[in-house]
KEGU-192259 format. One record per atom (N, C-alpha, C): x, y, z; residue in one letter. Coordinates in pm, whole numbers, plus 50000, padded with zeros to 5 digits. Last residue first. Example, Ala and Ser with C-alpha at 12.3 -4.5 7.8 and 13.67 -1.06 7.14 Angstrom:
BEGIN
512854977550708s;513674989450714s;512905000350787s;513194943150780a;512304955050780a;513204967050780a;
% end
This chain:
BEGIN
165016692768928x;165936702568927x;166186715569046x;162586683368905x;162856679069053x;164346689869024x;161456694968646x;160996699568787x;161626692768935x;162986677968493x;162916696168464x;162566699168581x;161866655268489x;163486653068570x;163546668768558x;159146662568389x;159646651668524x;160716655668598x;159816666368133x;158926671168247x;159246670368361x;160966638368082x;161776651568008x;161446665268132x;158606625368109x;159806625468134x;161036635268152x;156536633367932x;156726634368052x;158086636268100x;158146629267678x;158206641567693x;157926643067838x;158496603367665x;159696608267669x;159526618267698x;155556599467650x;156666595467788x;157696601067818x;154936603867388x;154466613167536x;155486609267689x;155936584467231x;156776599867219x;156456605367342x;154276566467289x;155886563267332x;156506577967345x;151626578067245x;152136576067326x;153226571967396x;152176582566934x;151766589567021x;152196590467195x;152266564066734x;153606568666788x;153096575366900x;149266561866730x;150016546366741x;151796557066777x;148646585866560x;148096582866719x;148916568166782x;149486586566366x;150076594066448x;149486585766596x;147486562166215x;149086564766180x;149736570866302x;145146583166193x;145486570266321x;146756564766289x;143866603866227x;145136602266175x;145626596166256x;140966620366255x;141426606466195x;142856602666111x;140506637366381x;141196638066255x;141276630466168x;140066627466616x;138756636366539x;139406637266398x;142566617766693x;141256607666672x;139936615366581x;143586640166710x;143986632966644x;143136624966599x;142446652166924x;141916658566827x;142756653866739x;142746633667129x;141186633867094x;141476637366959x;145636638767122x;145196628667156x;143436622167060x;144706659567305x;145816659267179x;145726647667078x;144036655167532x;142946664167451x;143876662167362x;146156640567700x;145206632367620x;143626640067543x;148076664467683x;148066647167625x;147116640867523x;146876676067891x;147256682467760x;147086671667676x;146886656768074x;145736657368040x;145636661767909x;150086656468138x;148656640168091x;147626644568077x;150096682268227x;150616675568086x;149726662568034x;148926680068474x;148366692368340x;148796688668237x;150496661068592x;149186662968557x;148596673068487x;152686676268603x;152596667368454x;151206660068466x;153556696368780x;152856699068580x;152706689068536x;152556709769075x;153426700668964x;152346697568885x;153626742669101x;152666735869085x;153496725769024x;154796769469104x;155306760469177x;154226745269199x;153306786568937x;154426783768896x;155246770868975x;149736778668925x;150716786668972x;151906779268938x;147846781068595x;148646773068667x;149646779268752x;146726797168381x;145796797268534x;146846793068630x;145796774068160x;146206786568175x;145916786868361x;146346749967909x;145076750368026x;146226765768085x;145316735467560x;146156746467676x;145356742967806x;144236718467325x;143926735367376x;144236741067465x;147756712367152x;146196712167249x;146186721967279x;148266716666825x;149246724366977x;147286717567018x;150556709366553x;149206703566619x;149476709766786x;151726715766243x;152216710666401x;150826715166428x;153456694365985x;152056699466053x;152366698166185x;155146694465689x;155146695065861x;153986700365887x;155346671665432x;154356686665498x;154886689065645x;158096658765329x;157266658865365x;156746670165454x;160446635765102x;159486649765151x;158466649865224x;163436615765081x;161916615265092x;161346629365165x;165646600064940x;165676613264964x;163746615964974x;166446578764742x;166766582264857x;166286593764958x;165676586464517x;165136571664545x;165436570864709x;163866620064533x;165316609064441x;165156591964533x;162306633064603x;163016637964477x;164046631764427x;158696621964712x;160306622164722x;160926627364572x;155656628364857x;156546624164746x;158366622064751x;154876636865076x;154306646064965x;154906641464872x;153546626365413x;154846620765287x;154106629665167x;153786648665691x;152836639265594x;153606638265504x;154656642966030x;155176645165910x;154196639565779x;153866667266301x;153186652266216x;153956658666087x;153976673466586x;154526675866510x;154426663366423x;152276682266883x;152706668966782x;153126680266651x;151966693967203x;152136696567081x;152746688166990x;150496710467492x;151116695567414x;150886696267311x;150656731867729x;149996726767594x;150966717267564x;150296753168030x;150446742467997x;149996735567813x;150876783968185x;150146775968109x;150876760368045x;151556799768505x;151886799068381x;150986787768309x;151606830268702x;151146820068652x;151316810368510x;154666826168973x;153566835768858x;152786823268833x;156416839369260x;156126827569170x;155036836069058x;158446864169269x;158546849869364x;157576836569338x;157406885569256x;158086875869109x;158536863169196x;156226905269414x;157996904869349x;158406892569298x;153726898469344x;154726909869299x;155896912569286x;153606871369462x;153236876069345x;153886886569249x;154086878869730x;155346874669687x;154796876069512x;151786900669780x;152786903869771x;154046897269707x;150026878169759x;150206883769633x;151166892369632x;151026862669957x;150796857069848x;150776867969723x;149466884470211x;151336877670157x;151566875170037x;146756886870185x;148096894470092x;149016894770068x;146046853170028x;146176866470122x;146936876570045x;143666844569729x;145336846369765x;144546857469904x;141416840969654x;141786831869730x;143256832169792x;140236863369437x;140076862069606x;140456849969729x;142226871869235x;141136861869285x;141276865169406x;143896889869094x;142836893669005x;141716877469135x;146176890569209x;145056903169271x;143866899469274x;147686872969040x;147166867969207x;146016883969256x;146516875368706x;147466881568801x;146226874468953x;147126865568395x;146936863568515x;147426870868603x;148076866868139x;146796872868162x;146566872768274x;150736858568113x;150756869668125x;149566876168190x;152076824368192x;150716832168145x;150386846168209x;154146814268035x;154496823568120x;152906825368099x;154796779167926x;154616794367861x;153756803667987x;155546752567800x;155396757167939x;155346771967915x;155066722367583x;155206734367625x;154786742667777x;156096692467510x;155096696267629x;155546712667646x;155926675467259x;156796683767296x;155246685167426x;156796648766972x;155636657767080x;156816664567188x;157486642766661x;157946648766784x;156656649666897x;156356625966424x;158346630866442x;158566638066591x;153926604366325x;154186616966448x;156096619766400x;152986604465993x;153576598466139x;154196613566192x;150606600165719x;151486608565778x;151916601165886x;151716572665476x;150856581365600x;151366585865697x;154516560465344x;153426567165244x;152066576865346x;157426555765393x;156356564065445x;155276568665356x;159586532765213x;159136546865202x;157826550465302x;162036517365453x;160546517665378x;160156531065362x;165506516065411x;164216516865472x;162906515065391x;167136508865230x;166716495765300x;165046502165394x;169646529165426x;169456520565305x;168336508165338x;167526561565530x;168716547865556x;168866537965457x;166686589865360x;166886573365397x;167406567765419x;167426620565413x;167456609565323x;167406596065380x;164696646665418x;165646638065465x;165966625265365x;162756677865441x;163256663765293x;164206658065424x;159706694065491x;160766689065510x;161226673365455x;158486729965435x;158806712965381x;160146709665438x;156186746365642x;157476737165589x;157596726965552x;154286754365751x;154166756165589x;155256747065558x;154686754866046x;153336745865989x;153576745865813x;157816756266135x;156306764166094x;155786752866013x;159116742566436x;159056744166292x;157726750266250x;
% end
């Protein structure tokens, strides 16, 4: 979702209105890192970068990303609004493709994590970690595939 969006839903009966923002998602992104190439270090042979070339593995990047709902009011007794803010860590790049990720993810994590705490949006930070599991997870069962 884009960072400008409003988003409305309606209430279960009975719920509590949300007055501080709360997490709605974390996600563990995986994104192709283009800038890299096996030529570009001196630790690959030339096998390696040969399979490099024919796409037999690459490099790719790692980020963790919250998606925070802030409450902006509601338009009916049912029916509650709110800012979407999405929040991406600062990445880590570099990663060969056959690498396991969820140590790059627990770390993504926990810089995500920080810059919640720097935010001071301690509301999010309390969903934080149930949501991260699911996303390990999610991680997890993607790579034994």
């Amino acid at each position: 979702m884009d960072s400008s969006k409003k988003y409305c839903h309606t209430d279960m009966a009975g719920s509590e209105e949300r007055t501080e923002p709360y997490l709605n998602d974390v996600k563990i992104i995986i994104s192709v890192d283009d800038d890299c190439s096996a030529e570009d270090y001196d630790c690959y042979n030339d096998e390696q970068i040969h399979e490099f070339l024919r796409g037999e593995w690459w490099f790719i990047g790692v980020q963790a990303q919250a998606q925070i709902l802030v409450p902006i009011g509601h338009t009916s007794a049912s029916t509650r609004c709110a800012q979407v803010v999405t929040l991406h860590s600062s990445g880590v790049w570099g990663i060969e493709s056959d690498s396991d990720l969820v140590p790059f993810a627990e770390d993504q994590i926990a810089d995500l994590k920080e810059l919640l705490e720097k935010l001071c949006v301690g509301s999010v930070i309390e969903g934080l970690d149930a949501k991260s599991i699911d996303a390990l997870y999610l991680l997890r069962a993607n790579q034994e595939k």
